[in-house]
C-alpha positions in Angstrom: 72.4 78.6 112.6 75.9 80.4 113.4 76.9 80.4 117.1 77.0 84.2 116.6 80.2 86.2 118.8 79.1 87.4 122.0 78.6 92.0 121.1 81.1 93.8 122.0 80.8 95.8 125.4 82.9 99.1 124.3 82.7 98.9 120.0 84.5 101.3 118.2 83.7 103.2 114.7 85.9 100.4 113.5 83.6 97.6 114.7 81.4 95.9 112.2 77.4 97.2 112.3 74.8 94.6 112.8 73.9 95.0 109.3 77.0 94.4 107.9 77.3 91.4 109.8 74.2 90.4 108.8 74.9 91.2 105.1 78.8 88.9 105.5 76.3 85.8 106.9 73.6 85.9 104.2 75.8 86.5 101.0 79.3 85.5 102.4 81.7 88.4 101.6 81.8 92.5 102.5 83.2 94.9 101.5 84.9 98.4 103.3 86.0 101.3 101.4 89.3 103.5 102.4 90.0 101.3 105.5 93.5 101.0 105.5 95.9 104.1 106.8 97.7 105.9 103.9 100.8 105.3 106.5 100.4 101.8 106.6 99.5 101.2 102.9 102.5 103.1 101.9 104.6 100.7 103.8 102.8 97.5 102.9 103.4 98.6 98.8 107.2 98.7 100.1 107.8 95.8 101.6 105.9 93.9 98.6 108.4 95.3 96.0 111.5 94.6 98.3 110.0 90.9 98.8 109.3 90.9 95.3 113.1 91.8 94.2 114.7 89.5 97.0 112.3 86.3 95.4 113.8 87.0 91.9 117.5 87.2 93.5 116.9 84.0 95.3 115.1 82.4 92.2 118.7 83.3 90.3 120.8 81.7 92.7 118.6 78.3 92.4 117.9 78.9 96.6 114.2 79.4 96.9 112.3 78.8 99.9 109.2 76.8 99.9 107.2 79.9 100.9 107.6 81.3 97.6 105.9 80.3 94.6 106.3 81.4 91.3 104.7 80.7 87.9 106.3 80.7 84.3 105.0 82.2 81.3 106.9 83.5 78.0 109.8 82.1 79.4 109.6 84.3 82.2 109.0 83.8 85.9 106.3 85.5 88.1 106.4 85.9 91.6 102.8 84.1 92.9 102.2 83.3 96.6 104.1 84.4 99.6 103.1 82.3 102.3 104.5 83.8 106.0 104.5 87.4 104.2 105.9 88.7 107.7 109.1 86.8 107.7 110.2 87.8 104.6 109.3 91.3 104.7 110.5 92.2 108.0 109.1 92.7 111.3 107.7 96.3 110.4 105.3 95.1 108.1 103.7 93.6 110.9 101.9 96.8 111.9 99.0 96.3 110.2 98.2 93.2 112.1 97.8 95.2 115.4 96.0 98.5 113.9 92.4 98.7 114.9 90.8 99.0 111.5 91.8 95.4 111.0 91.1 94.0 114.4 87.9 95.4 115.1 86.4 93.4 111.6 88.1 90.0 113.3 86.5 90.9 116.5 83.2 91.9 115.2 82.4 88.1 113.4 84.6 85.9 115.4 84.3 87.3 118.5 86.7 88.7 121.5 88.2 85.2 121.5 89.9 85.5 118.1 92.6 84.2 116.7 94.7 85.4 113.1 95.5 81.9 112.0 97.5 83.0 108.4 99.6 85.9 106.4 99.4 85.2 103.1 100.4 87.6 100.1 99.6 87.3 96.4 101.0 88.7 93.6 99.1 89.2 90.4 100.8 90.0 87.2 100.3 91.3 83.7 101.1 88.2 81.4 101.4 86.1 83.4 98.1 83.8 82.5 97.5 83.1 86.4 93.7 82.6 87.1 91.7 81.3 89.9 88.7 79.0 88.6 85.9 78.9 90.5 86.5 77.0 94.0 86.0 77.3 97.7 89.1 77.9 99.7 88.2 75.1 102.6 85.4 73.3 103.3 84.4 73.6 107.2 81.0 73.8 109.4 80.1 77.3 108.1 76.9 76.9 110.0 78.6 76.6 113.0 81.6 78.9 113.5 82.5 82.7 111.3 85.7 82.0 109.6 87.0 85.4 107.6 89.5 85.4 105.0 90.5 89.4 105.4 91.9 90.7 102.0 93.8 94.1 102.1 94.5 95.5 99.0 97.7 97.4 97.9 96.5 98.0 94.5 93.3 98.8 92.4 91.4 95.8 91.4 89.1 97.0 88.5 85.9 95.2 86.6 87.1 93.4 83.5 90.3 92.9 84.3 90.5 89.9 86.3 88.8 91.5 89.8 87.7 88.9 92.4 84.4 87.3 91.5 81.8 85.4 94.2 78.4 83.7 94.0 76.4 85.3 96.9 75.0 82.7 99.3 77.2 79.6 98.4 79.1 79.5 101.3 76.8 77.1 103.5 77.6 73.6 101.8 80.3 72.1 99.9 79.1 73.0 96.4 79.7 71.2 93.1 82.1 73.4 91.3 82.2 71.6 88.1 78.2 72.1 87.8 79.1 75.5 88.4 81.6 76.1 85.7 79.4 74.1 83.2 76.5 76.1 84.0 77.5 79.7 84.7 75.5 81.5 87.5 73.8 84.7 86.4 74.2 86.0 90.1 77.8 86.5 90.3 79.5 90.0 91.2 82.3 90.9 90.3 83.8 93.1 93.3 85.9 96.6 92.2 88.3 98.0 95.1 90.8 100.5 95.8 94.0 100.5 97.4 93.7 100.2 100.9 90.1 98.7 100.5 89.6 95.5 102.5 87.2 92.6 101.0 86.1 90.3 103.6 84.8 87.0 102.3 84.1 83.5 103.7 86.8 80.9 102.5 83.6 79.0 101.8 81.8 81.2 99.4 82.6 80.0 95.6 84.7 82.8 94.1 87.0 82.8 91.3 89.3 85.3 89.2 90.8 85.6 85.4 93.5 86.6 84.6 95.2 90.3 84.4 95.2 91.8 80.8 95.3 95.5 81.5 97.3 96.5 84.6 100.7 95.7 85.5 100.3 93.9 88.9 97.8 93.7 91.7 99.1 93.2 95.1 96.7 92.0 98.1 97.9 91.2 101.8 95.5 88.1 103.5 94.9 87.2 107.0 92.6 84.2 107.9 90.6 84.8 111.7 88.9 82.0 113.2 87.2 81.9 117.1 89.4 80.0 119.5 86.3 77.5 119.5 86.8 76.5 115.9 90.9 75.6 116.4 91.5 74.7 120.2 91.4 70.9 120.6 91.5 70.1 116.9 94.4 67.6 116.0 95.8 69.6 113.0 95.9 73.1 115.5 98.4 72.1 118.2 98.4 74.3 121.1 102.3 75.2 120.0 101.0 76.5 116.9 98.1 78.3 118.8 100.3 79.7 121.0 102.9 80.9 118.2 99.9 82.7 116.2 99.0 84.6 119.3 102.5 85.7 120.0 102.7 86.8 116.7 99.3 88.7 117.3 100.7 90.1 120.6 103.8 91.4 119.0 102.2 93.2 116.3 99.9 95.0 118.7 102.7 95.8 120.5 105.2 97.3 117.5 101.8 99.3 116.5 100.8 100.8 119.3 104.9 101.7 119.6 105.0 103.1 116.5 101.4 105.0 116.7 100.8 105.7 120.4 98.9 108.8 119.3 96.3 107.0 117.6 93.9 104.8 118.2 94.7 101.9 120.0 92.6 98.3 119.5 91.4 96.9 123.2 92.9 93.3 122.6 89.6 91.1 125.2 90.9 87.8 124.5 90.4 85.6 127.6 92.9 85.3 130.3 93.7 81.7 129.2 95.2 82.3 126.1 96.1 86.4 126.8 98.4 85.8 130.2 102.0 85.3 129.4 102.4 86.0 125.5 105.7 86.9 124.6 106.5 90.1 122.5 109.1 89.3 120.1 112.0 91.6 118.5 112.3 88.6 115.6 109.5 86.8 113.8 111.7 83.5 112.3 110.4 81.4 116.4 106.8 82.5 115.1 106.8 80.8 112.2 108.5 77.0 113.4 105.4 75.3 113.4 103.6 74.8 109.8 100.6 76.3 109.3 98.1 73.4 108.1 96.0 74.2 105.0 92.8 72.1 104.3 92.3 71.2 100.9 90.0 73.7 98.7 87.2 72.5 97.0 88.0 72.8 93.1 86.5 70.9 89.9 89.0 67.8 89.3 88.9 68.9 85.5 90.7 71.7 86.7 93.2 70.2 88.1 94.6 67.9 85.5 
């Protein structure tokens, strides 16, 4: 049984309803309509073409960072993966991390005591053969503790054309993905989303997706929330790393609120212990010192080779 986050004293209409809370636990993914600010997904699309353009310059002059990862088909090179998206795109693009409509989902299934443990963007393009099989992103006590991969979309993602595909109700076990791919499950959905839509899924649900035939790219901006229970203490979570991600979190609620002070604000409640003292940065290159530890995802070996 989940340890389920202690309710939320003051919720706002950004909070997650006890229904969809219940519907994320039982088939492991949700998904919100319209839930990202036209301001804000105006600016993400933005930065994602000038990170785009700077990754091809760098790729030219043979001095690309580790962060970026790009894939080769008909002799030409496609941007992937941007891991850190918020040091390469600037300290604006930040914003989104401290707007309510994002904070509110992280506070409703992990609880006040949350913590955004990764940025993440990927890049899908036309021709460029990149597909997902089948595969959990990490393997963790999903009975235990809510973990939420948080997946805001910049683009359309349509049926048919390489849209994100899950098998409801697989995230409570590691599963055996090559039984899956050998025997297809009739139960999969494939999800269809707008721009500025938000799918929330459990990295621990078996999803997959082909690749795109029809439209010309497909952007998506991830963050990863976990409960301070699930990281403090463990070996691979130092509490410089801890203590880097909440920065990170504090300065981002800062710049929003600095930027929108006549909106809606987000109540950060994280505990005292972890709250007092954060540090509200006017850089983001000190956030980002300490790697980010990724646990390896459950694919089929087949796929692999």
């Amino acid at each position: 049984m989940i340890k389920t986050a202690p309710a939320v004293k003051h919720p706002s209409r950004w909070h997650l309803s006890e229904a969809q809370i219940q519907q994320f636990d039982t088939q492991g993914f949700l998904v919100l309509h319209k839930r990202i600010p036209a301001a804000l997904l105006s600016m993400l699309q933005d930065k994602a073409d000038v990170v785009q353009a700077n990754a091809h310059a760098a790729l030219k002059q043979n001095n690309l960072a580790k962060d970026l990862v790009f894939s080769y088909a008909y002799f030409q090179p496609f941007l992937n993966r941007v891991l850190h998206f918020h040091l390469w795109a600037g300290i604006d693009s930040l914003m989104p991390l401290g707007c309510p409509q994002l904070l509110s989902l992280a506070e409703s299934l992990c609880g006040c005591d949350f913590i955004n443990t990764v940025d993440l963007f990927i890049y899908r393009h036309k021709n460029s053969e990149v597909k997902l099989p089948w595969h959990q992103d990490l393997i963790y006590q999903s009975n235990k503790y809510r973990v939420a991969t948080v997946g805001i979309y910049l683009d359309d993602s349509n049926e048919g054309d390489g849209a994100l595909k899950v098998i409801p109700n697989t995230q409570w076990h590691k599963q055996d993905i090559c039984a899956i791919i050998d025997n297809p499950p009739k139960n999969s959905i494939e999800i269809k989303v707008k721009a500025g839509d938000i799918v929330i899924h459990n990295p621990m649900i078996v999803h997959c997706s082909e690749s795109l035939t029809k439209q010309a790219v497909r952007r998506t901006l991830y963050y990863e929330f976990r409960p301070m229970a699930q990281v403090v203490g463990e070996e691979t979570w130092p509490e410089k790393l801890l203590t880097r991600r909440l920065d990170l979190q504090a300065t981002a609620l800062n710049l929003y609120q600095s930027s929108y002070p006549q909106f809606e604000q987000f109540k950060w409640q994280l505990a005292p212990q972890w709250r007092d003292e954060r540090i509200v940065a006017k850089t983001l290159q000190p956030f980002y010192l300490t790697p980010i530890p990724f646990n390896t995802a459950n694919f089929c070996a087949r796929d692999l080779k």
